[in-house]
mmCIF file as gemmi writes it, N, C-alpha and C atoms, coordinates in Angstrom:
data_model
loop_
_atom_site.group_PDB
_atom_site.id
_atom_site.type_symbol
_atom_site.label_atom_id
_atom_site.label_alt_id
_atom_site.label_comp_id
_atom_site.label_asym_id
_atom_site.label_entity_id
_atom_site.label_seq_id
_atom_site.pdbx_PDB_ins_code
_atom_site.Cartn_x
_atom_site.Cartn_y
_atom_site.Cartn_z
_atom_site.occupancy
_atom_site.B_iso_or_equiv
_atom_site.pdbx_formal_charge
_atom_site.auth_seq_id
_atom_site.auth_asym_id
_atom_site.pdbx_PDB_model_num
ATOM 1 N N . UNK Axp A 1 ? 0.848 -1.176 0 1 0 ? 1 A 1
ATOM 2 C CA . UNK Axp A 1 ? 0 0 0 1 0 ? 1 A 1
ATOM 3 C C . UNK Axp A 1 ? 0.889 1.234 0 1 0 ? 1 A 1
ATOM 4 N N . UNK Axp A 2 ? -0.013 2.162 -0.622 1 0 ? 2 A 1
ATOM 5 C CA . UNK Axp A 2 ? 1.032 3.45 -0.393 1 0 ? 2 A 1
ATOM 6 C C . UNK Axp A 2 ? 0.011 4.742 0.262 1 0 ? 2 A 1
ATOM 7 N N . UNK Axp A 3 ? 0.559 5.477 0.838 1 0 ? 3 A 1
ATOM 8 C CA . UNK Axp A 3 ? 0.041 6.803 1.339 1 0 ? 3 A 1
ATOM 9 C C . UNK Axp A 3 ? 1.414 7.748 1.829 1 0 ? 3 A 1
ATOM 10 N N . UNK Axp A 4 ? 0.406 8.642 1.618 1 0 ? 4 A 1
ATOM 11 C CA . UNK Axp A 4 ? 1.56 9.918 1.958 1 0 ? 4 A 1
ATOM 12 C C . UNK Axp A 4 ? 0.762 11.267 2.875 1 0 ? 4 A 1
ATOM 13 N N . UNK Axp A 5 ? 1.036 12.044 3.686 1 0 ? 5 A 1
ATOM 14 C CA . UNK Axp A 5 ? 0.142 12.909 4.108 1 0 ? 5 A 1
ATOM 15 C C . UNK Axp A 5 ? 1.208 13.984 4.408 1 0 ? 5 A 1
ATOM 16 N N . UNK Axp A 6 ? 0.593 14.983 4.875 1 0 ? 6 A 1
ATOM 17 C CA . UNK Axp A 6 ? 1.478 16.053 5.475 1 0 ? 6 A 1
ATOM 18 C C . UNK Axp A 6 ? 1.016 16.973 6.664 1 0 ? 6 A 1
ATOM 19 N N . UNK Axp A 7 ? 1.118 16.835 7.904 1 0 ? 7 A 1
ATOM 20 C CA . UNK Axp A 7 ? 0.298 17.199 8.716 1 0 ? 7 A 1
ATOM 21 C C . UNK Axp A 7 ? 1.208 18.446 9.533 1 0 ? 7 A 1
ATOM 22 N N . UNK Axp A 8 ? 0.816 19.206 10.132 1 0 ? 8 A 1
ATOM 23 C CA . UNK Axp A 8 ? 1.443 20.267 11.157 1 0 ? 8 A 1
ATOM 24 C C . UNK Axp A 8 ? 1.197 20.084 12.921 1 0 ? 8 A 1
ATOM 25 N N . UNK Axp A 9 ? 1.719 19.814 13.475 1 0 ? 9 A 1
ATOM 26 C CA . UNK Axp A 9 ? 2.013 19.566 14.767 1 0 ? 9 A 1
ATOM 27 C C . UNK Axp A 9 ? 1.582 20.499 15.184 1 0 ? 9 A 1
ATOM 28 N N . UNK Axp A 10 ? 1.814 20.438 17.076 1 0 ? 10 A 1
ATOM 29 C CA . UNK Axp A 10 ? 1.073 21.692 17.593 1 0 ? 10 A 1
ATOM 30 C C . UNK Axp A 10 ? 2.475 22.422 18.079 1 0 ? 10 A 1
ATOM 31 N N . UNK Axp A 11 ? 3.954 22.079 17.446 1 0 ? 11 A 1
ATOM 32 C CA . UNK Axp A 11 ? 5.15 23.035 17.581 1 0 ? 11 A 1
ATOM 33 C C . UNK Axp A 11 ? 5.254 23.656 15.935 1 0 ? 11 A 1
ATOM 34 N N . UNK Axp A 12 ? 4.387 23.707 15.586 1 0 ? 12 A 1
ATOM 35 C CA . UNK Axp A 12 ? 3.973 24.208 13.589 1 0 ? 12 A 1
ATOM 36 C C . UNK Axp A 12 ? 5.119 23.289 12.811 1 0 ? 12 A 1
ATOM 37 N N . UNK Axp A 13 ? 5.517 22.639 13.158 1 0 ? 13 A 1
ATOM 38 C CA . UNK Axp A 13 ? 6.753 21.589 12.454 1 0 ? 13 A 1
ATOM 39 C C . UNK Axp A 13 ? 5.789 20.836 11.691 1 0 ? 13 A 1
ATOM 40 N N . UNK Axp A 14 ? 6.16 20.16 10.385 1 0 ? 14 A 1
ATOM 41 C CA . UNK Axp A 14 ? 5.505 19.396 9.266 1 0 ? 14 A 1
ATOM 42 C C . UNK Axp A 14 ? 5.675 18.057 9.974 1 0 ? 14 A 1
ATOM 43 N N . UNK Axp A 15 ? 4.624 17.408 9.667 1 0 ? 15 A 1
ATOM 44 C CA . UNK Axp A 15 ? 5.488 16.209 9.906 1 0 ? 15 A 1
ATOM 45 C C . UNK Axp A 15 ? 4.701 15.227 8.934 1 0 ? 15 A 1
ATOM 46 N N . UNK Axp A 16 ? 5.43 14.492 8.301 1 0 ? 16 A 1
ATOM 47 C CA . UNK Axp A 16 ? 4.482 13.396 6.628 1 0 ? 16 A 1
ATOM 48 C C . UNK Axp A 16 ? 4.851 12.166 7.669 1 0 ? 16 A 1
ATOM 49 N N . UNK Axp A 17 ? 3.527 11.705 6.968 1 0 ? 17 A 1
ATOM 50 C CA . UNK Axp A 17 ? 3.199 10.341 7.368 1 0 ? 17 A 1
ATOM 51 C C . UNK Axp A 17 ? 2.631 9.237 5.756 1 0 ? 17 A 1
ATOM 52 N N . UNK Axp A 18 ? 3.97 8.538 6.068 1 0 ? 18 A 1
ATOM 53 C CA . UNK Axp A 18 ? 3.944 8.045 4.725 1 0 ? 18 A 1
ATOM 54 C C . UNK Axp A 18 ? 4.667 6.163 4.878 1 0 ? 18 A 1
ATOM 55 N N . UNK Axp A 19 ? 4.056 5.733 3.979 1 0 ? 19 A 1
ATOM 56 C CA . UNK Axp A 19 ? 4.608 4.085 4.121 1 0 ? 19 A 1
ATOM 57 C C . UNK Axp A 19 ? 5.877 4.351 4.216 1 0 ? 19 A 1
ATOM 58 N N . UNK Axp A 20 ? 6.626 3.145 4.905 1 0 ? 20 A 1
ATOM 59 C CA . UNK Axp A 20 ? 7.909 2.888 4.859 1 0 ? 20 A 1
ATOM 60 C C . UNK Axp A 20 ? 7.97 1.849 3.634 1 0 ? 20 A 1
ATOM 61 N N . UNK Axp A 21 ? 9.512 2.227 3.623 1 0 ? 21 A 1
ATOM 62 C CA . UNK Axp A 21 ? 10.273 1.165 2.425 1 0 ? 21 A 1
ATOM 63 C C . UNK Axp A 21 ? 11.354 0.633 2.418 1 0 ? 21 A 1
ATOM 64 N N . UNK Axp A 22 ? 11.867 -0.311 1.875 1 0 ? 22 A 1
ATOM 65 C CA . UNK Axp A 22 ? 12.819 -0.721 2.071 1 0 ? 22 A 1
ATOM 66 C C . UNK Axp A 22 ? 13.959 -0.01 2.042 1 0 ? 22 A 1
ATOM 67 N N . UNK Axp A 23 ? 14.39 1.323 1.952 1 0 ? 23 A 1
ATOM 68 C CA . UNK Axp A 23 ? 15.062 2.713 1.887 1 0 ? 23 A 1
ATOM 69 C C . UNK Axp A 23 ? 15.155 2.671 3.069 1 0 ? 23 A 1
ATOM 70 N N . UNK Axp A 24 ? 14.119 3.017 4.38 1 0 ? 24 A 1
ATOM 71 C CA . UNK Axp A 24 ? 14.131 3.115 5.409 1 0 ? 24 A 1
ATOM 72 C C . UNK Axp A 24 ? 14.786 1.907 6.416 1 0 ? 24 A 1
ATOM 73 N N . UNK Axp A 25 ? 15.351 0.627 6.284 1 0 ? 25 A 1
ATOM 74 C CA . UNK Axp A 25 ? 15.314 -0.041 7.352 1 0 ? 25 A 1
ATOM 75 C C . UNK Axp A 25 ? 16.353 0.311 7.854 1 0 ? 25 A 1
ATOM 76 N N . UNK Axp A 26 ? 17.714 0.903 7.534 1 0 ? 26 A 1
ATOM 77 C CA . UNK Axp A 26 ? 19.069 0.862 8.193 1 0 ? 26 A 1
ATOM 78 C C . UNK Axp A 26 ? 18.409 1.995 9.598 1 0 ? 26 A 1
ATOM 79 N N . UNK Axp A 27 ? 17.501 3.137 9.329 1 0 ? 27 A 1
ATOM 80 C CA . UNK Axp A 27 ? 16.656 3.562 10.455 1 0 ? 27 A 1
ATOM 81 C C . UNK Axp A 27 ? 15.809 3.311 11.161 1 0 ? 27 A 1
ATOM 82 N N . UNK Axp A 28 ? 15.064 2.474 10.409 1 0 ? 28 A 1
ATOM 83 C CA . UNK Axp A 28 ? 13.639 1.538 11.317 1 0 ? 28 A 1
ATOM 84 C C . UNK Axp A 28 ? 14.557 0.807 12.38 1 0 ? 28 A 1
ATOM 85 N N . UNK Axp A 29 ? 15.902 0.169 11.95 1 0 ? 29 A 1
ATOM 86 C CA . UNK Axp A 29 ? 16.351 -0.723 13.084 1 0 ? 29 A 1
ATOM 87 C C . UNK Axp A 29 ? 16.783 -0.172 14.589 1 0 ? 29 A 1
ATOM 88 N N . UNK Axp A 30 ? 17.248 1.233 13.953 1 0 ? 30 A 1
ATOM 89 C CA . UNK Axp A 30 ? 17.416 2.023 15.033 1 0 ? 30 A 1
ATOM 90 C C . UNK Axp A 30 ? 16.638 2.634 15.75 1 0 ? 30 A 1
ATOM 91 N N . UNK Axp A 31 ? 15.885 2.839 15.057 1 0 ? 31 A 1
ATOM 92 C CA . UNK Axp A 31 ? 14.29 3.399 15.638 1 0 ? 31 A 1
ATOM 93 C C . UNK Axp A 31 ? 13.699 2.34 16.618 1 0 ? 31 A 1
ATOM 94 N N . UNK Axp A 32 ? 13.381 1.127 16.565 1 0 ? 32 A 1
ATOM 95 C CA . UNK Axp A 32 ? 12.678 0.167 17.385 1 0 ? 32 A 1
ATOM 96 C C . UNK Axp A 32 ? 13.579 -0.212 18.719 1 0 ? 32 A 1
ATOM 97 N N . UNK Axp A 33 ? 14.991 -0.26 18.382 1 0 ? 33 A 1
ATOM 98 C CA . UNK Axp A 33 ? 15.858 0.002 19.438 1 0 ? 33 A 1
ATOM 99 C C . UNK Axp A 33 ? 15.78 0.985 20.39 1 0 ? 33 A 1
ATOM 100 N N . UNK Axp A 34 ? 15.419 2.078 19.99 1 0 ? 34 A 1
ATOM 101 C CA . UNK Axp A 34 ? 15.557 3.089 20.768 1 0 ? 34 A 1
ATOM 102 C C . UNK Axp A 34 ? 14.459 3.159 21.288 1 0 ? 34 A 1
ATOM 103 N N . UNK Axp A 35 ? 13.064 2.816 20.392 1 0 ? 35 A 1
ATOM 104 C CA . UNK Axp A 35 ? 11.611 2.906 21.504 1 0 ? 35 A 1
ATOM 105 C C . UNK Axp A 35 ? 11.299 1.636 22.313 1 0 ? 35 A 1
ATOM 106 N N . UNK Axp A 36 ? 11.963 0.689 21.833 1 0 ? 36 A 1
ATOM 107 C CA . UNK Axp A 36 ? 12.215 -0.569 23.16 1 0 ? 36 A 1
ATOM 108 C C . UNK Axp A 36 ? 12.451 -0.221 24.531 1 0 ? 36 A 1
ATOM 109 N N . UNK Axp A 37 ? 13.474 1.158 24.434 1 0 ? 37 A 1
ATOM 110 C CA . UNK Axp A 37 ? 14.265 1.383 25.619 1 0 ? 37 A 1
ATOM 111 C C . UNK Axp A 37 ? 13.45 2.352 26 1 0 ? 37 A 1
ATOM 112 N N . UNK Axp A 38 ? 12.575 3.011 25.598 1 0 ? 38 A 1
ATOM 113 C CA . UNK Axp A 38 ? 12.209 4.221 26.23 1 0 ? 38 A 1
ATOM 114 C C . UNK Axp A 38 ? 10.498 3.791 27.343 1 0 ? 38 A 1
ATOM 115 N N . UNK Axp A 39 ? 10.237 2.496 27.385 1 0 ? 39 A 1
ATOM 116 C CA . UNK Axp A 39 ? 9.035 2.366 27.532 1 0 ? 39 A 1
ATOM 117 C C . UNK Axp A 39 ? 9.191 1.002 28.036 1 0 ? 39 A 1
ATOM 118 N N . UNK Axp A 40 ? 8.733 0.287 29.533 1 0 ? 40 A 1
ATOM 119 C CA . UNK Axp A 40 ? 8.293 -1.368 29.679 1 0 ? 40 A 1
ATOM 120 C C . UNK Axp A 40 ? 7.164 -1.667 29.398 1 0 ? 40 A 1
ATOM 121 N N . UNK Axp A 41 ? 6.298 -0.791 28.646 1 0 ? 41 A 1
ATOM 122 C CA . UNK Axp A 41 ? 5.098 -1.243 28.252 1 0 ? 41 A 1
ATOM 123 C C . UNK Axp A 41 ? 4.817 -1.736 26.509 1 0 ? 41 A 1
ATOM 124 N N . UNK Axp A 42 ? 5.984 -2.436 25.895 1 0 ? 42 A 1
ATOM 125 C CA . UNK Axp A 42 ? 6.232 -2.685 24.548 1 0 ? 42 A 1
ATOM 126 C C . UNK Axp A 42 ? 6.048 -4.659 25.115 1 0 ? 42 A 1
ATOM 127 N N . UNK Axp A 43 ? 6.433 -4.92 23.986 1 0 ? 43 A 1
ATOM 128 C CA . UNK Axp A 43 ? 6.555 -6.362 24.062 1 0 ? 43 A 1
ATOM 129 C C . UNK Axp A 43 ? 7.539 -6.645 24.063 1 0 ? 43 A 1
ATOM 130 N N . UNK Axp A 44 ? 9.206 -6.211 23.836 1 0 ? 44 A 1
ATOM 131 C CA . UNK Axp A 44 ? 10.014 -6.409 24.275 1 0 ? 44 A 1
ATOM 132 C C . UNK Axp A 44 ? 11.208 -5.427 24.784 1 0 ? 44 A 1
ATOM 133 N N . UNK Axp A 45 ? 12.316 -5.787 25.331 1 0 ? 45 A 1
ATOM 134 C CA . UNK Axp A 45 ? 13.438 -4.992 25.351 1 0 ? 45 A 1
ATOM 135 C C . UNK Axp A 45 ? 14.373 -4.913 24.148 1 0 ? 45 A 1
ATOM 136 N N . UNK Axp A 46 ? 15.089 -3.651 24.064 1 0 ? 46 A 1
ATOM 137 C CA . UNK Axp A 46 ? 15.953 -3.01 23.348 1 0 ? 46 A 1
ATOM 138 C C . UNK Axp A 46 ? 17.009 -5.093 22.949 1 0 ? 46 A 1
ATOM 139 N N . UNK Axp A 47 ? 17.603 -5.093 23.757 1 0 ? 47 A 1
ATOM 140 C CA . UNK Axp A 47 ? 18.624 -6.424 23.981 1 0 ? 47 A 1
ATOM 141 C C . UNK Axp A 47 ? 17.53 -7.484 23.126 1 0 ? 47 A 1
ATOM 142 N N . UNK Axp A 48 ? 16.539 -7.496 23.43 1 0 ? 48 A 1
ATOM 143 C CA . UNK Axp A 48 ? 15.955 -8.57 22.47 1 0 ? 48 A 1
ATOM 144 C C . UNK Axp A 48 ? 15.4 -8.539 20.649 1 0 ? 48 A 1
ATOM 145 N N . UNK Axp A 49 ? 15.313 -7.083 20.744 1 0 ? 49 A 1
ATOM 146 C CA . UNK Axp A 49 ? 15.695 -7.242 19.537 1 0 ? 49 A 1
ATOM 147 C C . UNK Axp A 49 ? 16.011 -7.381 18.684 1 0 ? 49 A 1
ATOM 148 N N . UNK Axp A 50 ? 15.9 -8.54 17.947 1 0 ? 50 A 1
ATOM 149 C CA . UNK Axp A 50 ? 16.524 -9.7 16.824 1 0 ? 50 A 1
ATOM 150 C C . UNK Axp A 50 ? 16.732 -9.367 15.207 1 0 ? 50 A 1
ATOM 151 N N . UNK Axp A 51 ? 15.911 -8.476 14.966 1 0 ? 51 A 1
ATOM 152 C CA . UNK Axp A 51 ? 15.908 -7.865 13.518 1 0 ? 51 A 1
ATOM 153 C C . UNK Axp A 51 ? 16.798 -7.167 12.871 1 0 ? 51 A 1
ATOM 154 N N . UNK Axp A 52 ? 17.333 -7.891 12.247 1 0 ? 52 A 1
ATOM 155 C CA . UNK Axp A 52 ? 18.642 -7.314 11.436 1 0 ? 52 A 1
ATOM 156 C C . UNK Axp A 52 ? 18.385 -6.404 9.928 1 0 ? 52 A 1
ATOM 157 N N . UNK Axp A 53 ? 18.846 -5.279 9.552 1 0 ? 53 A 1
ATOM 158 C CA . UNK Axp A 53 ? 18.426 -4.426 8.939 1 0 ? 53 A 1
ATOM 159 C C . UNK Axp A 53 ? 18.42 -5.398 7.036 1 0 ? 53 A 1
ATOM 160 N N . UNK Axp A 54 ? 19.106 -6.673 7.398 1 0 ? 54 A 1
ATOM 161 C CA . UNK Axp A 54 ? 18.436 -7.088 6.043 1 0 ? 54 A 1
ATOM 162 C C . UNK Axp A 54 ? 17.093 -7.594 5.996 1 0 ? 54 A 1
ATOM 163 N N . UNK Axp A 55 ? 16.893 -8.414 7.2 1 0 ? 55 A 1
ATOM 164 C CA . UNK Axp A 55 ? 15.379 -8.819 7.574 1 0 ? 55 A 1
ATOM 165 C C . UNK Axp A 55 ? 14.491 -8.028 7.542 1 0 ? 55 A 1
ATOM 166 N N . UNK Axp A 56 ? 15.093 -6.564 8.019 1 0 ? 56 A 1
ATOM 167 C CA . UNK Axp A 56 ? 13.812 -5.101 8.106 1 0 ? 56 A 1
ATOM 168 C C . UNK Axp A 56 ? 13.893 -4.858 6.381 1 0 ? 56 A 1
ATOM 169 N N . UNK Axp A 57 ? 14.608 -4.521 6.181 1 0 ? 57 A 1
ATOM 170 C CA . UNK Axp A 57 ? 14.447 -4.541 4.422 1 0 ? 57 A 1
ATOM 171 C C . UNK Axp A 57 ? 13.316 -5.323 3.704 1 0 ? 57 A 1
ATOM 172 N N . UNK Axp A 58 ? 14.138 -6.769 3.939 1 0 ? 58 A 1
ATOM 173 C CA . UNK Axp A 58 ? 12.973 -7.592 3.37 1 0 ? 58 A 1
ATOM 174 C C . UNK Axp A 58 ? 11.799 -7.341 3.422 1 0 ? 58 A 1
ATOM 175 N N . UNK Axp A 59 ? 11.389 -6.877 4.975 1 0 ? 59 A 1
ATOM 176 C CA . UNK Axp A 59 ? 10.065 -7.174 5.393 1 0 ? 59 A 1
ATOM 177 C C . UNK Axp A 59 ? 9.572 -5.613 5.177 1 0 ? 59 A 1
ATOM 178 N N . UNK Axp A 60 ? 10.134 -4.994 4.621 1 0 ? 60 A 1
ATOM 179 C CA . UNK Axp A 60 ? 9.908 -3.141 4.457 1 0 ? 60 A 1
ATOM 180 C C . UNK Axp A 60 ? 9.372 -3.912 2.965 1 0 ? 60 A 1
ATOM 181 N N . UNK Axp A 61 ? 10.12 -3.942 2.126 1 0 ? 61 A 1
ATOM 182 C CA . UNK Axp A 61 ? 9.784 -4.561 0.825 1 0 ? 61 A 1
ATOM 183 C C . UNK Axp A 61 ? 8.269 -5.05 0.403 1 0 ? 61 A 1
ATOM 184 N N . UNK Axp A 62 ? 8.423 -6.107 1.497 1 0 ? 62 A 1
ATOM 185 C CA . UNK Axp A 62 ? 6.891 -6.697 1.508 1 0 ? 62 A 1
ATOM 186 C C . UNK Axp A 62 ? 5.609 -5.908 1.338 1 0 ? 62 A 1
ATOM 187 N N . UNK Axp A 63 ? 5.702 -5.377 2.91 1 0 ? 63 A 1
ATOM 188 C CA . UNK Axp A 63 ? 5.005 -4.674 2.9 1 0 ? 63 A 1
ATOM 189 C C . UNK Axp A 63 ? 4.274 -3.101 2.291 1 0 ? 63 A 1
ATOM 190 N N . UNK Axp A 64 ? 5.647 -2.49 1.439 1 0 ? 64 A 1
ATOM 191 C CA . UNK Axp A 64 ? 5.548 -1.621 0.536 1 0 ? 64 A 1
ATOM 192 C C . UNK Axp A 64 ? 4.52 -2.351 -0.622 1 0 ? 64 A 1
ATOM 193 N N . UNK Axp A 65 ? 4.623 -3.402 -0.739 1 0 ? 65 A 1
ATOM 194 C CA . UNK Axp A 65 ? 3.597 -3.828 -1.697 1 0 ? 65 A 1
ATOM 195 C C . UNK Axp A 65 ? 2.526 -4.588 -1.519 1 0 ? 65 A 1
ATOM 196 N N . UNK Axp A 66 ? 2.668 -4.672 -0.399 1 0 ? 66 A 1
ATOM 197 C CA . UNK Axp A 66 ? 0.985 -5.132 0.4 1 0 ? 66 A 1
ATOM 198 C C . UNK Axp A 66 ? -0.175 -4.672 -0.094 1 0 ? 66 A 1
ATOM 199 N N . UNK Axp A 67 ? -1.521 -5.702 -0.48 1 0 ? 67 A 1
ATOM 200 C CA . UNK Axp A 67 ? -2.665 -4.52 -0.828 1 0 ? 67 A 1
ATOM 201 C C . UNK Axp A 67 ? -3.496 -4.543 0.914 1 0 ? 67 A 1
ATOM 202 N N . UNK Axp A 68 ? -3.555 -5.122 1.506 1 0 ? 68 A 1
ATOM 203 C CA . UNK Axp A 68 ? -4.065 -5.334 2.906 1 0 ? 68 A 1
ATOM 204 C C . UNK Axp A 68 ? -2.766 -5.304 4.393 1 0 ? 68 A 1
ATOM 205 N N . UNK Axp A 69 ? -1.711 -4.71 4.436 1 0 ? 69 A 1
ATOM 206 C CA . UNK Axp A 69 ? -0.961 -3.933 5.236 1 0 ? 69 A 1
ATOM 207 C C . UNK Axp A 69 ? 0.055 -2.85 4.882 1 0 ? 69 A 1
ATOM 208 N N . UNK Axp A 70 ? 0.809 -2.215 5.611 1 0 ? 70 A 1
ATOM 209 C CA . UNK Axp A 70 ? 0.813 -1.077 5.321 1 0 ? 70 A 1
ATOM 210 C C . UNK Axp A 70 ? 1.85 -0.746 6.992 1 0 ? 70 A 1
ATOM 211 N N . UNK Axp A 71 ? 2.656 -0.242 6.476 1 0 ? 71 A 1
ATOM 212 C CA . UNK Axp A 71 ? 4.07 0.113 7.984 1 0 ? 71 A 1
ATOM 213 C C . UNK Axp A 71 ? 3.922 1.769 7.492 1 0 ? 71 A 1
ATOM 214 N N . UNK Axp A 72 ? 3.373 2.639 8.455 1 0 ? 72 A 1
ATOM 215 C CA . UNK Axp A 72 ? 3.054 4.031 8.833 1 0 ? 72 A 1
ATOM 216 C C . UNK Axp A 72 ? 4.523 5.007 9.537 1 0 ? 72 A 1
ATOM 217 N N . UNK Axp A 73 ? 5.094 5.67 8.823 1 0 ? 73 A 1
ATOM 218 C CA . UNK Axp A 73 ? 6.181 6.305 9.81 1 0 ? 73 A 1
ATOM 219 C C . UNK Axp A 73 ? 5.351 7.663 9.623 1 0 ? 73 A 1
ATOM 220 N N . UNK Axp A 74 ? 6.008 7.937 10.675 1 0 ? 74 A 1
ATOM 221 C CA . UNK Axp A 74 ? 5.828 9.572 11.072 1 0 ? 74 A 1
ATOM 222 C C . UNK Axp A 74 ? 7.139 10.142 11.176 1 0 ? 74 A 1
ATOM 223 N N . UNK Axp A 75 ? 7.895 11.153 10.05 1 0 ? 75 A 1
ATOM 224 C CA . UNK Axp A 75 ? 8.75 12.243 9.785 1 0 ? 75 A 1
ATOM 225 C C . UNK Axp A 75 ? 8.766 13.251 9.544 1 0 ? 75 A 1
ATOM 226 N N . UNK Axp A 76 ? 9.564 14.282 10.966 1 0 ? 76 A 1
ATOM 227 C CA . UNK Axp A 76 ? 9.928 15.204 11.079 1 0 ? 76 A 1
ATOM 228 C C . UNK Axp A 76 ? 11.047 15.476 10.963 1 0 ? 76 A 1
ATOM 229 N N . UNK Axp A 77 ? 11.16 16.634 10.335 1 0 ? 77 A 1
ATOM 230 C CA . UNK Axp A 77 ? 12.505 17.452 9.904 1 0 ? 77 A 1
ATOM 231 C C . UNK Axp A 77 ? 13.793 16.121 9.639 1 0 ? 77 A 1
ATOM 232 N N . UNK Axp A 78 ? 12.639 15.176 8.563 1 0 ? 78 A 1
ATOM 233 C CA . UNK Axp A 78 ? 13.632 14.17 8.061 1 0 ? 78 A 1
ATOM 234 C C . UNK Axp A 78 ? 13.818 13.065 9.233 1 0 ? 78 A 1
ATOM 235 N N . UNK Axp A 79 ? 13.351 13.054 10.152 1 0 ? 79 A 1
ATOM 236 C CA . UNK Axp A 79 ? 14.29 11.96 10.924 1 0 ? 79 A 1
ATOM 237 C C . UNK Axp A 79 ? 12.993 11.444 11.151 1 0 ? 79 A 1
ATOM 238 N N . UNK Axp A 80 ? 12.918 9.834 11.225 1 0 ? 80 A 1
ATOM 239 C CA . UNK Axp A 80 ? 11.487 9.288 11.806 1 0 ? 80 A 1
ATOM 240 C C . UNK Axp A 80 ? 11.2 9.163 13.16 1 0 ? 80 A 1
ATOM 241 N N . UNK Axp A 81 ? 10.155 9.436 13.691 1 0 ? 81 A 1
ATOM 242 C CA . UNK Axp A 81 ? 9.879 9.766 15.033 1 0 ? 81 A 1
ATOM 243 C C . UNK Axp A 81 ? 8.879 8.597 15.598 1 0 ? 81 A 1
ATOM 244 N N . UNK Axp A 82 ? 7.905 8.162 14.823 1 0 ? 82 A 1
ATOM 245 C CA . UNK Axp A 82 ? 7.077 7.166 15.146 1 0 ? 82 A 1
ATOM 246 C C . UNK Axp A 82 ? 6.36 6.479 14.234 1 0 ? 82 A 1
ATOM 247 N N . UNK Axp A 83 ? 5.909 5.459 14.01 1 0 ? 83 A 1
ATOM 248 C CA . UNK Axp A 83 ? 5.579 4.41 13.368 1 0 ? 83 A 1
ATOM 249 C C . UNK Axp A 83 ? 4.091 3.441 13.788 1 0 ? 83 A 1
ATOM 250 N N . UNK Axp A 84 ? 3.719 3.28 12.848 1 0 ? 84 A 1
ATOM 251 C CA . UNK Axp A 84 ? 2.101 2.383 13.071 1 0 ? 84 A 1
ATOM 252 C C . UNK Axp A 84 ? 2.393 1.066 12.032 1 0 ? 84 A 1
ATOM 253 N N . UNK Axp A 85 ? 1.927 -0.081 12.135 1 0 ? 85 A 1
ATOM 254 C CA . UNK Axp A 85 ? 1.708 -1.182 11.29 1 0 ? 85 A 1
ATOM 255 C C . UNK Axp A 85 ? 0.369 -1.317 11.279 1 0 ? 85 A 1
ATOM 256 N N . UNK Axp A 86 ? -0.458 -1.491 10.037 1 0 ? 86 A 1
ATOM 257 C CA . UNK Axp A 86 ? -1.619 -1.468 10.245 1 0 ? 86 A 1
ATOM 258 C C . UNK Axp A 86 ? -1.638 -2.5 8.826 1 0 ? 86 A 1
ATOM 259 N N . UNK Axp A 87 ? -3.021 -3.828 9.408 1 0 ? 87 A 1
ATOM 260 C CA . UNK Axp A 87 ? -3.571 -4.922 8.463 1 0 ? 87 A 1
ATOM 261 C C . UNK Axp A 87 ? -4.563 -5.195 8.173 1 0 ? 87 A 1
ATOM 262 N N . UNK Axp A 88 ? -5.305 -4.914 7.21 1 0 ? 88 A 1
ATOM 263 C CA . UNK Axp A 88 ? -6.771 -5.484 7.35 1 0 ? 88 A 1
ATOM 264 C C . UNK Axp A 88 ? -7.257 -6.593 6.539 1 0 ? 88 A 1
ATOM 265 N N . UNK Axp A 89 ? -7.474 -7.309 7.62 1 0 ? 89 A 1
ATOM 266 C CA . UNK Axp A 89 ? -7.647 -8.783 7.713 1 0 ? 89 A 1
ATOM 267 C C . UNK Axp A 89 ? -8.969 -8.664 6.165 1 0 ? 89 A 1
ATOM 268 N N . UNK Axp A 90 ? -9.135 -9.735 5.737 1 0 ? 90 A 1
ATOM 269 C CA . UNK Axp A 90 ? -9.663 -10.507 4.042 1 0 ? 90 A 1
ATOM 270 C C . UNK Axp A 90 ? -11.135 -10.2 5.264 1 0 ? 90 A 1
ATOM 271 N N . UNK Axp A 91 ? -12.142 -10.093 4.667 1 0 ? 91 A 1
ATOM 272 C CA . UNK Axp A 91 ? -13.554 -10.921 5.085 1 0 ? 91 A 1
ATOM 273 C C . UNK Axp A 91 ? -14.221 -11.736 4.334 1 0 ? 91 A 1
């Protein structure tokens, strides 16, 4: 799936919210690392994180061409700040 948006914060900073891609994983890896650590309310710790930025690739890949999921970043002033995975299940 693809989307793109462009929204303004309440510090007037832009911030686009747009699929990730396989472009993005050498940062997604760092990104999930770092919100592992910031929070015990995730499903895991920073240390358990197993995903290696070819695996995030791959799976960036995938999902860039998903017609039923879709990996959501949120970027400001270029750097990604937060992220959604979203699937909707066949009926």
């Amino acid at each position: 799936m693809k989307y793109r948006n462009k929204i303004t914060i309440k510090n007037g900073k832009d911030c686009i919210i747009r699929n990730a891609t396989a472009e993005d994983a050498t940062e997604m890896t760092s990104f999930f690392v770092t919100a592992l650590g910031e929070t015990d309310y995730l499903l895991s710790y920073p240390e358990e994180h197993l995903s290696s930025e070819d695996s995030e690739r791959e799976y960036l890949k995938t999902t860039s061409e998903s017609k039923n999921e879709i990996e959501l970043l949120a970027v400001v002033d270029g750097k990604i700040v937060g992220g959604a995975i979203v699937v909707i299940d066949e009926i």
